[in-house]
C-alpha positions as a printed Julia matrix, in Angstrom:
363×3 Matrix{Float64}:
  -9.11  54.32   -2.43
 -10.92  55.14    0.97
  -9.93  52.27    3.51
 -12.87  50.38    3.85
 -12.32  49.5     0.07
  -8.88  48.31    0.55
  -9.63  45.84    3.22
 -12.95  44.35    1.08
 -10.87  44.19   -1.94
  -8.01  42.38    0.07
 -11.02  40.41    1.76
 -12.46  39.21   -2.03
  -8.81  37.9    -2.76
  -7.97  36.21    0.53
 -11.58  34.57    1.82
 -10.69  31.76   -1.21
  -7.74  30.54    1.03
  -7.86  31.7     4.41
  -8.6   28.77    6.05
  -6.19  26.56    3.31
  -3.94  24.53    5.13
  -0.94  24.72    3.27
   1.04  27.52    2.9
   1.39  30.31   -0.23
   4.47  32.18   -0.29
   3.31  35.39    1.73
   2.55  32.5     4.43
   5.71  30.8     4.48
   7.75  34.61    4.95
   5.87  34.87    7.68
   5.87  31.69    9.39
   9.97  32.04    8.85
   9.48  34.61   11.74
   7.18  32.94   13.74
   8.47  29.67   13.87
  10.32  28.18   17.35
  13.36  27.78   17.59
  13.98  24.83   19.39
  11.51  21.69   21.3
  11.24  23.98   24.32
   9.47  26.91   22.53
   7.48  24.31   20.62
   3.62  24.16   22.21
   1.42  21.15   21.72
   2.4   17.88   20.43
   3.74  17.22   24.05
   4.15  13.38   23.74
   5.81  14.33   20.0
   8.0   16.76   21.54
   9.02  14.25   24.36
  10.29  11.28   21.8
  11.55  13.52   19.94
  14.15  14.98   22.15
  15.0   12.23   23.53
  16.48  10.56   20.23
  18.48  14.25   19.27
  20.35  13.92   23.14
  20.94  10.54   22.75
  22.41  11.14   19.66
  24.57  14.17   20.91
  25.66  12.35   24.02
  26.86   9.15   21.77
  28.72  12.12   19.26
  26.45  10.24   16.73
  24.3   11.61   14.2
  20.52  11.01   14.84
  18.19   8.54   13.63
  16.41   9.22   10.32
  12.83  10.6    11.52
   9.53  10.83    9.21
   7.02  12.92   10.68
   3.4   12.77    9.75
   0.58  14.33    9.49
  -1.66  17.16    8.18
  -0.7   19.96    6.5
  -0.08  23.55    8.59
   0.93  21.01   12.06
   4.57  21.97   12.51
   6.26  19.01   10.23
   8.58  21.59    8.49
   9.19  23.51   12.45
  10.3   20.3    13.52
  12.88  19.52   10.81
  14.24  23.11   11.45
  14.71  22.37   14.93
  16.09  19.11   14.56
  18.87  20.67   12.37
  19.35  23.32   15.09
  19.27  21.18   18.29
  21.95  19.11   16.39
  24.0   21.78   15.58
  23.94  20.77   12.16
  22.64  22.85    8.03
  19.83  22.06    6.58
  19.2   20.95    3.35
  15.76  20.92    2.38
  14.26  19.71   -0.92
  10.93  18.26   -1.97
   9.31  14.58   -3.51
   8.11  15.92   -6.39
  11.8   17.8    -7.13
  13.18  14.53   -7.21
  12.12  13.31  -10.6
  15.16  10.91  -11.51
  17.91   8.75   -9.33
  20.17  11.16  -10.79
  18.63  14.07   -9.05
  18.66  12.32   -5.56
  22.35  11.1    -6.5
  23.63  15.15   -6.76
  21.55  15.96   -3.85
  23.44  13.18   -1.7
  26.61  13.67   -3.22
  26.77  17.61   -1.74
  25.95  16.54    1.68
  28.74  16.37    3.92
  28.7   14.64    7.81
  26.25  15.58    9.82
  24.16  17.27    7.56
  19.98  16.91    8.12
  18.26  16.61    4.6
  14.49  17.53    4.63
  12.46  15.94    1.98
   8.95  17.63    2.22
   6.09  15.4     0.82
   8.52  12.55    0.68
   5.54  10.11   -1.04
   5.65  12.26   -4.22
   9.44  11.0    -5.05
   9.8    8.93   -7.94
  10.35   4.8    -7.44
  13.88   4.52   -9.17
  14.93   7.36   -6.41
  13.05   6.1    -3.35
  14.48   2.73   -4.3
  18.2    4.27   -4.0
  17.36   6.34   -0.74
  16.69   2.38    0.65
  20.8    1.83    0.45
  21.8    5.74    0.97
  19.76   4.92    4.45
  20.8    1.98    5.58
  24.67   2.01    4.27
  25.33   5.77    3.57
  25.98   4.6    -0.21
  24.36   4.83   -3.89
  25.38   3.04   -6.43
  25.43   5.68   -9.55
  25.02   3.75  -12.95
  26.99   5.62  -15.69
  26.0    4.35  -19.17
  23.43   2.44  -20.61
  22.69  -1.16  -21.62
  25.2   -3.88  -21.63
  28.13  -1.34  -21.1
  26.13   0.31  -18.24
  28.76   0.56  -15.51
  28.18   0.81  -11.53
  29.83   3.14   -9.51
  29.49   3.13   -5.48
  29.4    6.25   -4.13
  30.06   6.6    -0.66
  28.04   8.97    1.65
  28.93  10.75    4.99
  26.31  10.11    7.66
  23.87  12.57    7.78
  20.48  12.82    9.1
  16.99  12.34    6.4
  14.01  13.99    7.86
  10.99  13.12    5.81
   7.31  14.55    6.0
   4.52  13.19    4.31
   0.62  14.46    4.72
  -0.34  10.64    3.41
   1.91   8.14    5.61
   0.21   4.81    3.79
   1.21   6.21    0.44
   4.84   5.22    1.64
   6.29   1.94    0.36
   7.38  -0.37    3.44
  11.0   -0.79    2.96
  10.55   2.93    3.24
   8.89   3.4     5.7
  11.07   0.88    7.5
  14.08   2.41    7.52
  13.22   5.45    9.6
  14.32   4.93   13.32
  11.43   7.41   14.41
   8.23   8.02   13.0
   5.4   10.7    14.5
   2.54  11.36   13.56
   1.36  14.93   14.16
  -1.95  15.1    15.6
  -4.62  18.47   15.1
  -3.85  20.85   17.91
  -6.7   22.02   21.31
  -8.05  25.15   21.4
  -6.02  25.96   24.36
  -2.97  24.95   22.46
  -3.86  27.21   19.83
  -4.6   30.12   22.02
  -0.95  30.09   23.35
   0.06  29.97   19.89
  -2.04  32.81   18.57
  -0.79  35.04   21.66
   2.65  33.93   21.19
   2.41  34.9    17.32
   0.33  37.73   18.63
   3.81  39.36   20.88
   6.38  38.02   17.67
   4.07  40.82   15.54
   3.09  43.25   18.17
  -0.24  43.08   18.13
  -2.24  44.02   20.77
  -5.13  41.5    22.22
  -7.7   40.45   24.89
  -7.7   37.03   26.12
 -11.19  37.16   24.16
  -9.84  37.77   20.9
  -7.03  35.24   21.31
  -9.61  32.71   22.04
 -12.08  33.75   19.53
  -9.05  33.21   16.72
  -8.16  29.36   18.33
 -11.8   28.25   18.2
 -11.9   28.77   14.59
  -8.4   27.66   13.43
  -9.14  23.84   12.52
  -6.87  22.75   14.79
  -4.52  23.88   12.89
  -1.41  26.09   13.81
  -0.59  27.59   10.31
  -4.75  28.55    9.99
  -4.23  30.59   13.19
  -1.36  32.27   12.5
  -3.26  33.31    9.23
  -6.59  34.15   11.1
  -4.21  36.43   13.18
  -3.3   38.51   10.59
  -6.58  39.05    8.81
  -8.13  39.89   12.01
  -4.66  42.48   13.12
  -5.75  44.04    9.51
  -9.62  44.13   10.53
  -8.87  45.93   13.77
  -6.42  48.21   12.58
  -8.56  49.9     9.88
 -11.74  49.47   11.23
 -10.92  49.56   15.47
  -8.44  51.12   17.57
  -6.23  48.57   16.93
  -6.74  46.03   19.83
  -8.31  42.72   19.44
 -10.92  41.95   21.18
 -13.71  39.37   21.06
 -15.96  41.22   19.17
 -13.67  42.55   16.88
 -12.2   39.14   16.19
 -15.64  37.98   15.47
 -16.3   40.71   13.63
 -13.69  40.2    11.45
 -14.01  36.24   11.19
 -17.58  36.51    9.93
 -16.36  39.26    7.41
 -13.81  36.79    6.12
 -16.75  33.99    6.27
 -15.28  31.86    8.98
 -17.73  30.55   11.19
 -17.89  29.37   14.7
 -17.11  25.91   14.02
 -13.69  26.84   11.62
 -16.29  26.07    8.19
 -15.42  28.59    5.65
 -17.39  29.38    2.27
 -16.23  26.09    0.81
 -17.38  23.72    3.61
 -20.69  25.63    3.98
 -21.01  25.27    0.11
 -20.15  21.21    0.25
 -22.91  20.63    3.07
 -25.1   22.69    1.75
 -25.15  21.27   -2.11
 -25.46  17.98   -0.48
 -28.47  18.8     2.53
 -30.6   20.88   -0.28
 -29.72  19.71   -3.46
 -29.21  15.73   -2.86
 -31.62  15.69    0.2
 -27.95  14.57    2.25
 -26.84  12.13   -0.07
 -25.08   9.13   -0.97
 -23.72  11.59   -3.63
 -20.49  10.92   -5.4
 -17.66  13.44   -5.11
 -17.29  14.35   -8.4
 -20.77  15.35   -8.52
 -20.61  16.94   -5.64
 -17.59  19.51   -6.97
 -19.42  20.52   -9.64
 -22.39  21.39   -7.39
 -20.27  23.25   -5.79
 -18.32  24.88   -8.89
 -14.87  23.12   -7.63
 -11.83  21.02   -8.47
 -12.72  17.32   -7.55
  -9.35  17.22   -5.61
 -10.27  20.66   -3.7
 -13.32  19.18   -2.32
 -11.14  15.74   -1.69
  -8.34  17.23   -0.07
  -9.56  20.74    1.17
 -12.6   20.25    2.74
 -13.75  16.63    2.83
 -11.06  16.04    5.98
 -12.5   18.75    8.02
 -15.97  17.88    7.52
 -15.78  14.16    8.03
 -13.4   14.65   11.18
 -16.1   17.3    12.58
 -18.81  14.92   12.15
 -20.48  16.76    9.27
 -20.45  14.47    6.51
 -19.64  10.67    5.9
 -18.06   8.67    3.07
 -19.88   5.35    2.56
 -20.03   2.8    -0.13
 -22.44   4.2    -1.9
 -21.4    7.98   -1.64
 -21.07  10.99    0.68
 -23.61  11.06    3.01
 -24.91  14.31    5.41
 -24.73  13.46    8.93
 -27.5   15.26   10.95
 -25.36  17.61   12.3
 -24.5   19.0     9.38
 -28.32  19.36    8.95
 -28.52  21.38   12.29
 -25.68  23.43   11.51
 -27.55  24.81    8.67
 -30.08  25.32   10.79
 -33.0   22.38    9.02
 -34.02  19.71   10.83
 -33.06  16.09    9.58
 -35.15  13.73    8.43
 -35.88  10.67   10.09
 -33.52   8.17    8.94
 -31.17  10.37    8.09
 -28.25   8.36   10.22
 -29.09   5.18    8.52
 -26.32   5.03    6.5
 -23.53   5.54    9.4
 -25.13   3.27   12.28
 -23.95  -0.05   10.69
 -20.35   1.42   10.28
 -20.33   1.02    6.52
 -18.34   4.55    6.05
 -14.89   3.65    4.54
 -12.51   5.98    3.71
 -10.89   3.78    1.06
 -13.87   3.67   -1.44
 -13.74   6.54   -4.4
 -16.81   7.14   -5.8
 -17.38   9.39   -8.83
């Protein structure tokens, strides 16, 4: 197959997910290499960053092991990095699990049971565990002991199992999907905030040197404006655009190739990708910009309710594009000029009398 083929078949198969926040398992391989090491190497997130190593040398200088920490935030910020480098600037393993992998007590009870002093257990997507286990990760977090019930009914017997102290790292993308008691019980909490452009631009020509890839300080910008924010999007733009220059350039990325290769891959400008373009523009010219509800406004679009929700509603509404109000999602008028119409008058109604609440579901 003659190049050019190769790279728009691999283009059909990866424009679905290329700007996806969370990671597939060719992304995570990846990301194992380009990850920092430790809080020095880590860029953005400065105030983050600062907290955080102040509680790990605290910690080290008391011979003590850390806090537990829950870190917040969107997918593709760094929550995973961090735990990593909490385990390594403690000098501690890692044990990392998930919230939906812990089904049963039982299965949080085996997972504590194997962890010996010191140890830092990561619990990705923490609000997905189930009750009966979040309610015995309340005493294995405050008093480094479960109680493991053997039996059932009246002869049900209680057992008290006692834990060495280790270290829970938890990271949730919803933080008010956490019970309080919790929540509580963490002795630092961050929240991990969408990166700058110029804080993705050192990341994309760090990544860049990690993978040998040669750049311009063009192309390295080019990739940061249209990241989301996002760290993990970057690192993915990176390598689409490396492929793009490599078969059809001389190999260096420039400004022009990076654009050329964005557009190819149907990233705009702005970061909007065929999905976002395809939300605003079912509800500009086919619901004259709304209220429409969001289950009407997936299968406009010929998507999963939650991949409008969760994919590209949070992009949209925190780049002033679109607006959730009581009666609906609404077009703002800049997502009218960004598809290049002019909004009707009145168009903003909806949004001056700050009635957009993100609470309200409407189907």
């Amino acid at each position: 197959m003659h190049e050019d083929d190769l790279l728009a078949a691999e283009t059909a198969h990866l424009k679905e997910h290329v700007t996806a926040a969370d990671a597939g398992a060719d992304d995570r391989a990846v990301e194992a290499a380009l990850r920092p090491r430790t809080l020095d190497e880590v860029i953005g997130q400065t105030r983050v960053r600062e907290q955080l190593g102040l509680v790990l040398e605290a910690a080290r200088q008391r011979g003590r092991t850390s806090d537990h920490v829950l870190l917040s935030g969107p997918p593709g910020l760094g929550k995973t990095t961090l735990a990593m480098i909490i385990s390594a600037e403690m000098g501690a393993p890692l044990r990392i699990t998930s919230g939906p992998a812990i089904t049963h007590a039982g299965d949080l009870a085996s997972i504590l049971s194997g962890l010996n002093e010191g140890d830092v257990l990561f619990v990705d997507e923490i609000h997905r565990m189930s009750r009966p286990a979040e309610e015995m990760l309340y005493l294995a977090m405050e008093d480094f002991r479960v109680d493991v019930v053997i039996g059932k009914g009246p002869g049900a017997t209680s057992i008290p199992l006692e834990l060495p102290p280790f270290t829970l790292v938890g990271a949730t993308t919803r933080a008010g999907l956490l019970p309080g008691p919790l929540r509580d019980r963490f002795g630092f909490t961050a929240h991990l905030e969408f990166y700058e452009a110029d804080e993705l631009e050192l990341i994309v020509r760090r990544s860049a040197g990690l993978l040998d890839v040669a750049f311009t300080d063009g192309g390295a910008a080019e990739i940061a404006s249209r990241s989301r924010g996002t760290p993990r999007i970057a690192n993915r733009l990176l390598r689409r655009v490396r492929d793009f220059s490599q078969v059809r350039a001389d190999g260096v990325v420039t400004h022009e190739i990076a654009s050329q290769a964005l557009d190819l891959y149907e990233v705009d400008p702005l970061g909007l990708d065929r999905l976002d373009r395809g939300v605003l523009d079912a509800l500009v010219r086919r619901f004259g910009g709304g209220p429409v509800g969001i289950s009407t406004l997936a299968v406009a679009v010929g998507e999963e309710r939650e991949t409008v929700e969760e994919v590209a509603e949070p992009f949209l509404v925190r780049n002033g594009f679109l607006a959730r109000t009581p009666r609906g999602r609404v077009a703002t008028p800049a997502a009218w000029r960004h598809l290049g119409l002019t909004p009707p008058a009145g168009v903003g109604a909806y949004l001056v009398d700050g009635s957009a609440d993100d609470t309200l579901d409407f189907s």
